[in-house]
Backbone bond lengths (Angstrom), bond angles and torsions (degrees), N, CA, C in turn:
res aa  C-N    CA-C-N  psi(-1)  N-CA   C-N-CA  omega(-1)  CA-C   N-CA-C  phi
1 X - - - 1.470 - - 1.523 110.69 -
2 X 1.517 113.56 -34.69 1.315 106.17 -168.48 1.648 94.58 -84.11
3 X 0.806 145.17 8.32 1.274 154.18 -164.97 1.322 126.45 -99.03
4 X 1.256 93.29 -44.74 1.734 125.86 165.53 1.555 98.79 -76.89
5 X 0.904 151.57 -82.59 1.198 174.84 168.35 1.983 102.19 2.66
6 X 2.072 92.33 -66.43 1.672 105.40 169.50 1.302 124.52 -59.99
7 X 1.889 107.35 -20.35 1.484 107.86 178.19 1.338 94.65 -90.37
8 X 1.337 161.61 -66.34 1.441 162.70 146.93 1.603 111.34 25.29
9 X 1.524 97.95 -71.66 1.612 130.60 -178.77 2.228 84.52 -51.28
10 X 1.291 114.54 -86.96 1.422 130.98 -152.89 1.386 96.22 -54.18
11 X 1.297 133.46 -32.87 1.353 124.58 -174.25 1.696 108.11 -83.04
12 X 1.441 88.12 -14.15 2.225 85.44 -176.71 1.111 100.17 -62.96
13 X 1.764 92.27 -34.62 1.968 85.96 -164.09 1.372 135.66 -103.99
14 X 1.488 95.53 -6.23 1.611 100.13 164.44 1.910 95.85 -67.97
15 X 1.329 129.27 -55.11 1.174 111.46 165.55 1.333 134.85 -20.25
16 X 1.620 108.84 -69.41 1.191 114.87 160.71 1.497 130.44 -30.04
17 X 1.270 117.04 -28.70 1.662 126.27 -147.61 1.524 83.85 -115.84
18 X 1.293 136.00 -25.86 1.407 132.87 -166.23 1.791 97.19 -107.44
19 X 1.587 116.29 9.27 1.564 105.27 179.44 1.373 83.45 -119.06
20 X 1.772 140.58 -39.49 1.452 114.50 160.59 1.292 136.98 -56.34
21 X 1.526 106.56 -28.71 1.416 93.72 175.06 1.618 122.48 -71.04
22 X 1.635 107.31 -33.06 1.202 105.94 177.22 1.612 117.62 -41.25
23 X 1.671 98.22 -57.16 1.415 111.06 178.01 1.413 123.97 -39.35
24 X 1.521 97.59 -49.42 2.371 102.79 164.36 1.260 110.02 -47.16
25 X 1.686 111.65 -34.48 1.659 83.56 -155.92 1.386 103.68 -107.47
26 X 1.163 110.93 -23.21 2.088 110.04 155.57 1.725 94.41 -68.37
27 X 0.663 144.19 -3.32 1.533 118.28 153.25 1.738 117.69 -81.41
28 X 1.128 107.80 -29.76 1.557 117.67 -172.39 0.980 107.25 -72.32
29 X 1.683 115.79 -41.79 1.369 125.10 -167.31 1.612 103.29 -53.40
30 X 1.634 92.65 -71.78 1.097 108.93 -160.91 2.018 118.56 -44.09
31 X 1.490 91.35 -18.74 1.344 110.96 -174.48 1.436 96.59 -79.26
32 X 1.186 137.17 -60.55 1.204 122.98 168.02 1.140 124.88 -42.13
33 X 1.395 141.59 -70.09 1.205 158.37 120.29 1.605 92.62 38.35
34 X 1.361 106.91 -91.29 1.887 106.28 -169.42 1.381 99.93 -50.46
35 X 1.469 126.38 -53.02 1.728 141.18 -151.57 1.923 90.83 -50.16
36 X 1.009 105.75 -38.34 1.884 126.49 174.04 1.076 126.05 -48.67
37 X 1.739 90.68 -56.26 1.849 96.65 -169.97 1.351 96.53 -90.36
38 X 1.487 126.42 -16.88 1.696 119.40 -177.80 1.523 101.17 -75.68
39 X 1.248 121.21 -47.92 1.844 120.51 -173.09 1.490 88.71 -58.15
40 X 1.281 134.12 -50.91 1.538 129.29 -157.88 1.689 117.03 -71.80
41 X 1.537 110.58 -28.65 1.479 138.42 154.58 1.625 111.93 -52.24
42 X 1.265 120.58 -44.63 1.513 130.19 -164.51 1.489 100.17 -84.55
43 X 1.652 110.61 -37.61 1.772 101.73 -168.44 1.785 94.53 -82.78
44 X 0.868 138.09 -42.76 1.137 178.20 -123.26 1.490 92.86 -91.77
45 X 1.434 110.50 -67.85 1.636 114.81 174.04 1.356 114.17 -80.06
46 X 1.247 127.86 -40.40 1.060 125.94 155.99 1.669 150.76 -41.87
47 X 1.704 90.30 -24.90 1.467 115.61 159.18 1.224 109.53 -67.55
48 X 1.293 112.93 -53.83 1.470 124.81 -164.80 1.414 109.86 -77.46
49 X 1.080 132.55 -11.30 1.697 143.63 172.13 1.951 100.28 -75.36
50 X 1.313 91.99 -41.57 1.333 93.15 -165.20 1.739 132.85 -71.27
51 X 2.214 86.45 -30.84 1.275 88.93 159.37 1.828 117.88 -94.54
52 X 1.182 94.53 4.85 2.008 84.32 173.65 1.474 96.38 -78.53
53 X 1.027 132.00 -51.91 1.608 142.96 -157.32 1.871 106.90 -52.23
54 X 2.300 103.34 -47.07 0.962 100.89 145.28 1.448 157.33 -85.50
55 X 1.663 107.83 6.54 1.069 114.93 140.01 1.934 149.50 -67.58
56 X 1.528 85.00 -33.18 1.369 112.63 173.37 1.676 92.37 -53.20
57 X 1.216 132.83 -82.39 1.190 153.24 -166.39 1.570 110.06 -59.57
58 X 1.434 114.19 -13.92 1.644 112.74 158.05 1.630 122.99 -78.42
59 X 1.685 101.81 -21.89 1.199 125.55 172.30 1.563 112.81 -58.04
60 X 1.335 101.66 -50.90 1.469 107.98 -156.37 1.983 102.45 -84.62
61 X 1.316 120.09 -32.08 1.689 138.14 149.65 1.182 111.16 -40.37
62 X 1.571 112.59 -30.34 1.829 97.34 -159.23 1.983 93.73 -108.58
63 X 1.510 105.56 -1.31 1.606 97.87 -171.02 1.863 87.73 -107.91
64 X 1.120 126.16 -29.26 1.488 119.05 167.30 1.306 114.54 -51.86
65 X 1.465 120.31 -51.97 1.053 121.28 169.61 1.830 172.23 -34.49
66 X 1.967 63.27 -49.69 1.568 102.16 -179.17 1.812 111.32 -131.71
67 X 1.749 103.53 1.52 1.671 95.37 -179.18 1.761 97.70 75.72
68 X 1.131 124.05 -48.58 1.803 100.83 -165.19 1.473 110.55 -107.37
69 X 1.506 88.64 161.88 1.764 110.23 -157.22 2.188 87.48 -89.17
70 X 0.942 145.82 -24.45 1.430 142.04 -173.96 1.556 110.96 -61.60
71 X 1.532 120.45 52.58 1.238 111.52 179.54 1.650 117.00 -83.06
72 X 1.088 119.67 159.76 1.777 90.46 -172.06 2.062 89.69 -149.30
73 X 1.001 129.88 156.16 1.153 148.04 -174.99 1.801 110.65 -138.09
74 X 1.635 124.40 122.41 0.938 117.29 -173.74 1.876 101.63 -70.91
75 X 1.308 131.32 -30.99 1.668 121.86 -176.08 1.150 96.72 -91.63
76 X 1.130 145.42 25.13 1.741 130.58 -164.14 1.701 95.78 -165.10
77 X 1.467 99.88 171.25 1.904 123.55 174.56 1.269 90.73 -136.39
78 X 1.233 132.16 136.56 1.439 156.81 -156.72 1.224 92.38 -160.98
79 X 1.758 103.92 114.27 1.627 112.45 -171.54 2.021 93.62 -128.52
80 X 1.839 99.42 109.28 1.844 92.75 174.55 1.134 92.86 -109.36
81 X 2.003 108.03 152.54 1.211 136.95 -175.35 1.271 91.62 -125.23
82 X 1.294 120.26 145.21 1.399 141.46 178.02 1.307 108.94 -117.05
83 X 1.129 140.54 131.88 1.803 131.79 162.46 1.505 98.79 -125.96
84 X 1.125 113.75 159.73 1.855 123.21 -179.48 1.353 80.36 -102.20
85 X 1.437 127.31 148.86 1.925 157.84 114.16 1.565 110.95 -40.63
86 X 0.951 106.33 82.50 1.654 96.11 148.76 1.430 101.88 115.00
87 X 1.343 141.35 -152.99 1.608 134.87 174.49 1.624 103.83 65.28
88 X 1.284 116.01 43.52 1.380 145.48 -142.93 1.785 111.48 -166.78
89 X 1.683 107.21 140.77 1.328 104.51 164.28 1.658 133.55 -59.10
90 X 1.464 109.05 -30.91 0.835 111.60 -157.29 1.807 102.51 -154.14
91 X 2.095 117.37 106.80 1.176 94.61 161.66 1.601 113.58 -127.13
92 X 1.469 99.11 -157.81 1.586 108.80 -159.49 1.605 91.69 -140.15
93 X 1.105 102.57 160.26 1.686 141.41 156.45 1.419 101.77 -58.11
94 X 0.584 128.11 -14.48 2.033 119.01 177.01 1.327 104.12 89.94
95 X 1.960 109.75 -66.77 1.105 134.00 -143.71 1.466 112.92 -138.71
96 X 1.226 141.20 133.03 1.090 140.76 179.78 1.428 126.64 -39.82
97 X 1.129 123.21 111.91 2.001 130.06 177.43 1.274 102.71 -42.43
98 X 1.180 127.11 131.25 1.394 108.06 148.83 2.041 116.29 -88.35
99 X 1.143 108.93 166.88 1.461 112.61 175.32 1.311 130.89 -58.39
100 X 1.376 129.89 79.80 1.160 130.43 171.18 1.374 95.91 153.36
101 X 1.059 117.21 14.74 1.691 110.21 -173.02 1.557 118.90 -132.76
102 X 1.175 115.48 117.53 1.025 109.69 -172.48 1.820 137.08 -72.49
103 X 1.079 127.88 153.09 1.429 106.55 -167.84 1.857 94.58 -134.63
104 X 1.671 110.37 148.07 1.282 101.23 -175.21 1.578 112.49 -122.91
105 X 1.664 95.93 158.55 1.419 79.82 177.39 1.689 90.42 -159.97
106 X 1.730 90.40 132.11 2.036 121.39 -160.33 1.779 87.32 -69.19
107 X 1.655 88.83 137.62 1.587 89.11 162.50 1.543 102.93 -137.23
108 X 1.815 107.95 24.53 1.355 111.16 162.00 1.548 105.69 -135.56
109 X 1.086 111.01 163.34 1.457 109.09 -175.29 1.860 134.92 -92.48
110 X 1.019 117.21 -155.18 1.968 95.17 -169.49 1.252 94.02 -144.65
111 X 1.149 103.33 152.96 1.336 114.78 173.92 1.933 109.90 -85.41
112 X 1.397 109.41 147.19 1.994 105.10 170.33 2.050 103.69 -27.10
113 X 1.071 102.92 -72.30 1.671 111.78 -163.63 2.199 107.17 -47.16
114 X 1.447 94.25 -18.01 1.629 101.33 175.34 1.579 117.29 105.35
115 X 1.512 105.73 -4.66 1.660 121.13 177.73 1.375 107.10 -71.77
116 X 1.409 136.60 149.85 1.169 164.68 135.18 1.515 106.61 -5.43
117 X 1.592 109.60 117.96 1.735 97.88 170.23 1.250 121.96 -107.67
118 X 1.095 107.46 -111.38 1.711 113.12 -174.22 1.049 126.99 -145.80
119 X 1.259 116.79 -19.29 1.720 125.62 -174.34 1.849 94.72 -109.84
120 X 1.627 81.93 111.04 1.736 106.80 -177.85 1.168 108.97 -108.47
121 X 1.497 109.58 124.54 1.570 119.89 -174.89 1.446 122.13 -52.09
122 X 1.178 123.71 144.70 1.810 132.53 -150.63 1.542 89.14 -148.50
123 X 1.546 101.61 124.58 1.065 116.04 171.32 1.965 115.90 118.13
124 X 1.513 108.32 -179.44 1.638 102.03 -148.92 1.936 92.41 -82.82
125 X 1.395 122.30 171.04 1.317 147.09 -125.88 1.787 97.87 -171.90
126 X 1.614 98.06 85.12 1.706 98.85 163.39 1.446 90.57 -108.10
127 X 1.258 124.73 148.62 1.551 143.00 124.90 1.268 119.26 -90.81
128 X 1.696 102.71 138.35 1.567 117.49 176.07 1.492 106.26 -110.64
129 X 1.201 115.21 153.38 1.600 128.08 137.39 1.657 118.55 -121.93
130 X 1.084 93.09 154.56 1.319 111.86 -178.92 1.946 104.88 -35.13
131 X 1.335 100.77 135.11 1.532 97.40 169.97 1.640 120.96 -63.50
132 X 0.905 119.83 -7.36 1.342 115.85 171.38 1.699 111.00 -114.66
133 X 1.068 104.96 15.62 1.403 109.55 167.71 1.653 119.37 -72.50
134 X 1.609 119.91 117.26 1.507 125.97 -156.69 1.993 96.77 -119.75
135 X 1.182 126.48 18.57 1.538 124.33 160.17 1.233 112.90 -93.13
136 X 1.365 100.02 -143.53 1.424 124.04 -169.95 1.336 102.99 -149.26
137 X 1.829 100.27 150.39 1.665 108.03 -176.76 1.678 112.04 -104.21
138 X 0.795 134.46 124.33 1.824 123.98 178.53 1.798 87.59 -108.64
139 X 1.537 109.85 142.35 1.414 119.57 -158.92 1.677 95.29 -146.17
140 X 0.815 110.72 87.44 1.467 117.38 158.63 1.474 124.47 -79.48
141 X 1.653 111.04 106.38 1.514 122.99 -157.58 1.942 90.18 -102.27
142 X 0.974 100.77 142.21 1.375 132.57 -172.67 1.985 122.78 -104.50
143 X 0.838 117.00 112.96 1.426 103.25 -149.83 1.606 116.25 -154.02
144 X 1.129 145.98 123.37 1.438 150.13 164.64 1.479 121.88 -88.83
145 X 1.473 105.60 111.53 1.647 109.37 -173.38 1.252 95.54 -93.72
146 X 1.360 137.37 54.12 1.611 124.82 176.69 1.829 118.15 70.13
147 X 1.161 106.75 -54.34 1.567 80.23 159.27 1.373 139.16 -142.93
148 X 1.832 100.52 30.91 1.596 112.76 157.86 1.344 93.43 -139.55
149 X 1.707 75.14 -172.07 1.819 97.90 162.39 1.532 125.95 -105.82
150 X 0.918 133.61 143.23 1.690 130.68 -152.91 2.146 91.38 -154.00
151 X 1.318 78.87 171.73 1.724 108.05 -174.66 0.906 104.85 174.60
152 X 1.517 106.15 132.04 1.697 152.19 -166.02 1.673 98.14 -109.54
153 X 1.174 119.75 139.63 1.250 118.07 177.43 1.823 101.24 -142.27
154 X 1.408 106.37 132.35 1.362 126.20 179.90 1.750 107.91 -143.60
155 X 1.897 98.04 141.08 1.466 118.67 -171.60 1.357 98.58 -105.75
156 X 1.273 124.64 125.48 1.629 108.77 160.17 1.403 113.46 -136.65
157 X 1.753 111.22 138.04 1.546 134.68 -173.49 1.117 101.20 -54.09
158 X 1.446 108.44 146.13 1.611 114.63 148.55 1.390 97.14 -138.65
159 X 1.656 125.49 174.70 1.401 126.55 152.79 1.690 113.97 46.89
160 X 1.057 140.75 -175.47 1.891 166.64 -173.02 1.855 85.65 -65.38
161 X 1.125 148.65 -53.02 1.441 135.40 -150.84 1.540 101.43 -82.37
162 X 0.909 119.78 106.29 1.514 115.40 168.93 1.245 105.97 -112.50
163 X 1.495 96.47 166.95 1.334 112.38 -174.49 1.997 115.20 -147.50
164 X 1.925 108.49 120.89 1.166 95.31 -130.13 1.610 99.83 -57.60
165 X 1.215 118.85 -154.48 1.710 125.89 168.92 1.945 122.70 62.95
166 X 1.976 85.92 -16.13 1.526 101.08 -147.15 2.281 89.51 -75.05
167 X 1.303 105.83 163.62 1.169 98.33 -172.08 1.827 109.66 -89.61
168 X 1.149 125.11 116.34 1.250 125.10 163.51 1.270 135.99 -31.71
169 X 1.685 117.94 142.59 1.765 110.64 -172.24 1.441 122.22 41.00
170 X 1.264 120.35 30.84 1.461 133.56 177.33 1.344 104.83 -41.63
171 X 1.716 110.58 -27.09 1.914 85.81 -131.48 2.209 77.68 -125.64
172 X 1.116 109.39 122.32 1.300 91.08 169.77 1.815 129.55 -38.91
173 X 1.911 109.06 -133.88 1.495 115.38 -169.36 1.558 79.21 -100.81
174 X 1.033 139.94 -26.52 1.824 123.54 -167.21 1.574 108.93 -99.90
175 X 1.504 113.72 9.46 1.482 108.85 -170.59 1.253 117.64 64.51
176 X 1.325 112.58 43.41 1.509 131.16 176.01 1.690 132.81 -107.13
177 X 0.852 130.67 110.52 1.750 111.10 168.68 1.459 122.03 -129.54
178 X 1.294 113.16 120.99 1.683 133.16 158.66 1.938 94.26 -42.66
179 X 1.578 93.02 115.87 1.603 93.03 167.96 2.012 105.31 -113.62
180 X 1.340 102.09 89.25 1.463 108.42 -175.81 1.458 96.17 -107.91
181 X 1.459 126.41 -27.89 1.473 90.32 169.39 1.191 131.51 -107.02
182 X 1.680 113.55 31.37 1.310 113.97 169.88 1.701 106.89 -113.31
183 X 0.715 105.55 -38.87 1.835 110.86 156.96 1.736 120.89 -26.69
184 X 1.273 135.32 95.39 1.146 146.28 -178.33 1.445 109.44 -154.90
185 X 1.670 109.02 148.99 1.468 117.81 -178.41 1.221 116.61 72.58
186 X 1.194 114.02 -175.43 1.619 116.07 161.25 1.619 125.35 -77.90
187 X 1.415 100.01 88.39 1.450 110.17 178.24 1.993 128.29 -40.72
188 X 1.118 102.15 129.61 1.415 102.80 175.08 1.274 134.78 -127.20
189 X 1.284 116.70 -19.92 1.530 119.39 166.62 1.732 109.22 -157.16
190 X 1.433 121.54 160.81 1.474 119.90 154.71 1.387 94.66 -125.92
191 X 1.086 106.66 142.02 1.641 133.78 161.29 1.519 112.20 -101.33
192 X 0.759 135.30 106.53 1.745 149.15 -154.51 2.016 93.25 -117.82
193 X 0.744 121.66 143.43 1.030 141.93 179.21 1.579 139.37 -163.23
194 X 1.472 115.44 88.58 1.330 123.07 -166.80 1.496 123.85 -73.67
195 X 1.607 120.93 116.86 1.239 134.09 -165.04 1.636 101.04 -102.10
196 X 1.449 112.48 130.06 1.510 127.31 161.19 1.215 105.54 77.91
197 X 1.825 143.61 4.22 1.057 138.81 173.18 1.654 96.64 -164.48
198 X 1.662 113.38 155.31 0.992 130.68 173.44 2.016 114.12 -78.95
199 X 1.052 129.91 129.62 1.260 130.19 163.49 1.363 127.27 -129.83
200 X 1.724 128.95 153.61 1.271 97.93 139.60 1.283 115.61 -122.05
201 X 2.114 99.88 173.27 1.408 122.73 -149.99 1.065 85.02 -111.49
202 X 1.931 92.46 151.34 1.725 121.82 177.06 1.489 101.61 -154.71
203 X 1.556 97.19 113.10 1.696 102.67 163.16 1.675 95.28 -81.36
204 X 1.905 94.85 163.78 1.650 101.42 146.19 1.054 81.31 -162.02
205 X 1.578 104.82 -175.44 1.584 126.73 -173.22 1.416 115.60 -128.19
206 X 1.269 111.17 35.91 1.777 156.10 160.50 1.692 81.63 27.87
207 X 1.237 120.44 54.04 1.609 138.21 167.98 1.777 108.59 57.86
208 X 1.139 119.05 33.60 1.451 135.15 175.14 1.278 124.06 -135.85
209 X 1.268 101.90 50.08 1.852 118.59 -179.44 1.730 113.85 -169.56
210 X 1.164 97.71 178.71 1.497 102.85 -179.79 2.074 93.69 -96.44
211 X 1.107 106.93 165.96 1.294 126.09 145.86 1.571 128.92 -22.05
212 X 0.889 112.13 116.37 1.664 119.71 -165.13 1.819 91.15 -78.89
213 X 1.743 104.33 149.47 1.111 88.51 -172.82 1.294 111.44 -97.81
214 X 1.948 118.37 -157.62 1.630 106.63 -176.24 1.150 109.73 -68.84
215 X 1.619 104.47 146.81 2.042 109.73 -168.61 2.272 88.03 -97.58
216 X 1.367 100.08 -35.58 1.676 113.87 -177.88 1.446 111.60 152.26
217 X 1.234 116.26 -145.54 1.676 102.91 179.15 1.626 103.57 -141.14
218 X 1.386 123.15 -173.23 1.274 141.00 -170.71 1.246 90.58 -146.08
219 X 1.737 100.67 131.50 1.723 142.03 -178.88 1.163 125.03 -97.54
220 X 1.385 128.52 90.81 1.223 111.40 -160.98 1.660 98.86 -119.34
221 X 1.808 118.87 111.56 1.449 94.34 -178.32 1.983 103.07 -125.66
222 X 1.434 98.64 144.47 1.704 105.19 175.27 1.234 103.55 -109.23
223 X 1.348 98.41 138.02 1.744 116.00 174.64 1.271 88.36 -124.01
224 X 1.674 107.64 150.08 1.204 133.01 -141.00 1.740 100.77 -153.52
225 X 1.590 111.84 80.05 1.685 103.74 -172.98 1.525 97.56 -123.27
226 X 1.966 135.37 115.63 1.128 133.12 -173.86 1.243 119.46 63.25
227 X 1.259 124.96 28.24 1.583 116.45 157.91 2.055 96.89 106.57
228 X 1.772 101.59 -17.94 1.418 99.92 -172.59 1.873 121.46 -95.22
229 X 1.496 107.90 96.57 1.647 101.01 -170.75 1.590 106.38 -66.33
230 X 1.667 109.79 168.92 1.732 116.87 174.79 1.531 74.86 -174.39
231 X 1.944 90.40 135.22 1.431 138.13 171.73 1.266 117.43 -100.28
232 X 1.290 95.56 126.75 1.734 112.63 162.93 1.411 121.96 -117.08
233 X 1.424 127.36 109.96 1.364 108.98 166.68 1.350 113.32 -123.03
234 X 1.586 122.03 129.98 1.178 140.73 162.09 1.632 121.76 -82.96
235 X 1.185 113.79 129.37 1.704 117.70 167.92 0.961 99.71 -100.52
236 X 1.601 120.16 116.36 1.644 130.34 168.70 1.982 98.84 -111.52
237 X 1.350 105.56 106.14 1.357 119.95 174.51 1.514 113.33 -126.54
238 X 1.691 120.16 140.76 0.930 119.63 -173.51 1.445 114.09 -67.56
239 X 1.503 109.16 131.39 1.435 117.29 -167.76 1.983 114.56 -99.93
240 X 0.905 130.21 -170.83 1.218 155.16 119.80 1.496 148.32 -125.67
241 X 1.207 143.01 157.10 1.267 112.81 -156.21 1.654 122.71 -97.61
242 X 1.281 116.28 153.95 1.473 98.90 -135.42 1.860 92.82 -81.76
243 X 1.484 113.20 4.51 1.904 107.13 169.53 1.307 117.49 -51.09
244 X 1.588 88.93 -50.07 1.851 105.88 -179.08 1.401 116.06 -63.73
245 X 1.157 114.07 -25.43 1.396 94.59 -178.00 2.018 108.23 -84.46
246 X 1.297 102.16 -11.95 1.677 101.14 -159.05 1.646 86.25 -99.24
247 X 1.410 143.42 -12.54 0.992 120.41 -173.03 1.373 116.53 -108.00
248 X 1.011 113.90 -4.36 1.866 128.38 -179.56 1.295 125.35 -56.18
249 X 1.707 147.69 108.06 0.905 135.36 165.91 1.625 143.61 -59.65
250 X 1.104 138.82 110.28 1.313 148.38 -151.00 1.156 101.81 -50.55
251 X 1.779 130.83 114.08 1.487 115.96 -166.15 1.465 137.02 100.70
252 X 1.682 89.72 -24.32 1.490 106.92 -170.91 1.566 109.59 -96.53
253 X 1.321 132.36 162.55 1.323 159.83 171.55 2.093 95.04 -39.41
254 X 0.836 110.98 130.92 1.582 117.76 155.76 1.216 121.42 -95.96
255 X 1.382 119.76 -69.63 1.208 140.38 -178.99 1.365 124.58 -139.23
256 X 0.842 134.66 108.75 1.977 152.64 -177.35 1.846 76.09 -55.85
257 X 1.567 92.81 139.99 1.686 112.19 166.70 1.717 106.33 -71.06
C-alpha cells in the first residue's frame, strides 16, 4: 500500500511538472507569436507610410505642374488642398525669421504667369515682432515713383541689440511700428529682415487700408495607401531673387520702366 501510495504521490507530480511546463512554453510561444505579428505590423506600416508620403509628394509635383488639385493614383487617394496667402487684413511669416534672412511681403499684386501687376496696396502699414523679440528690423521698402524702381531702406531698435545708424524706439509697447514715413509711391514689396534675434513677422493695416494683396498659396497634399495617411506641405510664395535684394543701393534706381 505504501508503495502504491509513493507511486500515486510521484505520478501527480511528474503530471504536475509536465502541466507547468506546458504552461511556460505556451506562454513563450505565444509571446513570440505576437513579438512576430507586431515586427510584421511595424514593417508592414511602415511600408505603407512610405508609399503614402510618396504619394503625398506625387500630389504636390502633379499640382505644381499642371495648376490642378485632381491627382489620382490607382493603389492610393491623394487628397490636395490649396489655400491663397494674403487677400486678407492682416499676414504673417508662418514661422519665425531667423537673423539674417530676409522675409517678404507683396504690397502689389501678380499677374496668373507670376509678373508684377498694378493694383498697389493703399492704406496704413504696422509691422509686428514677436513681444519678446530683443533685435532689430532692417526693412527695405520697394517702391515706383512713376518712372523707376527705387528702395528706401530703414533699421529699427528694439531691446539690448543695437545696430549702429539703426533708428531708436522704433517699435512701440507690442513691438510694433506704423511705417508712414517710409511708404511713398506705388508700393511694391518690404523685405523685413531680422538682425541679432530670431522673430516672427506680422503686417496689418490696423483697420485703415484695403486688403493686402496675394502673398501665393500653401500646398497641402495627403496620400492615403492601407488605412496609412502622410503630409506634405509646400509654401509656394511669390519670390525674388535673393542677389537683388543684397545688392541694391538705398535710394538708387532698380529697374528703368
Amino acid at each position: 500500500m505504501n508503495i502504491l501510495n509513493i507511486r500515486k504521490k510521484s505520478g501527480g507530480q511528474v503530471v504536475l511538472i509536465v502541466l507547468l511546463a506546458s504552461a511556460v512554453l505556451l506562454t513563450l510561444g505565444l509571446s513570440v507569436s505576437k513579438k512576430a505579428t507586431t515586427d510584421v505590423k511595424i514593417d508592414t506600416d511602415q511600408e505603407l507610410l512610405k508609399k503614402a508620403f510618396n504619394s503625398a509628394e506625387s500630389g504636390i509635383d502633379y499640382f505644381l505642374g499642371t495648376g490642378k488639385t485632381n491627382y489620382t493614383e490607382t493603389k492610393s487617394t491623394v487628397k490636395v488642398d490649396v489655400k491663397s496667402v494674403g487677400v486678407s487684413a492682416s499676414i504673417d511669416s508662418g514661422t519665425k525669421i531667423s537673423s539674417g534672412n530676409p522675409f517678404l511681403f507683396w504690397l502689389v499684386d501678380h499677374f496668373p504667369n507670376g509678373d508684377i501687376g498694378a493694383s498697389y496696396y493703399k492704406g496704413t502699414v504696422n509691422l509686428c515682432a514677436d513681444s519678446s523679440f530683443n533685435g532689430a528690423l532692417k526693412i527695405d521698402y520697394y517702391y515706383n515713383d512713376g518712372s523707376s524702381y527705387k528702395v528706401l531702406t530703414r533699421v529699427y531698435n528694439t531691446g539690448t541689440n543695437t545696430v549702429i545708424g539703426a533708428i531708436q524706439d522704433g517699435f512701440n509697447s507690442i513691438k510694433c511700428i506704423t511705417l508712414t514715413d517710409l511708404l511713398n509711391g506705388n508700393s511694391l514689396l518690404l523685405a523685413v529682415m531680422p538682425i541679432g534675434d530670431q522673430t516672427k513677422l506680422t503686417l496689418n493695416n490696423g483697420g485703415l487700408g484695403q486688403d493686402f494683396p496675394l502673398q501665393g498659396q500653401d500646398i497641402t497634399s495627403t496620400g492615403n495607401v492601407g488605412g496609412v495617411n502622410s503630409q506634405v506641405k509646400v509654401s509656394k510664395r511669390y519670390k525674388v531673387p535673393s542677389f537683388m535684394l543684397n545688392s541694391i543701393t538705398a535710394g538708387g534706381s532698380v529697374l528703368n520702366q
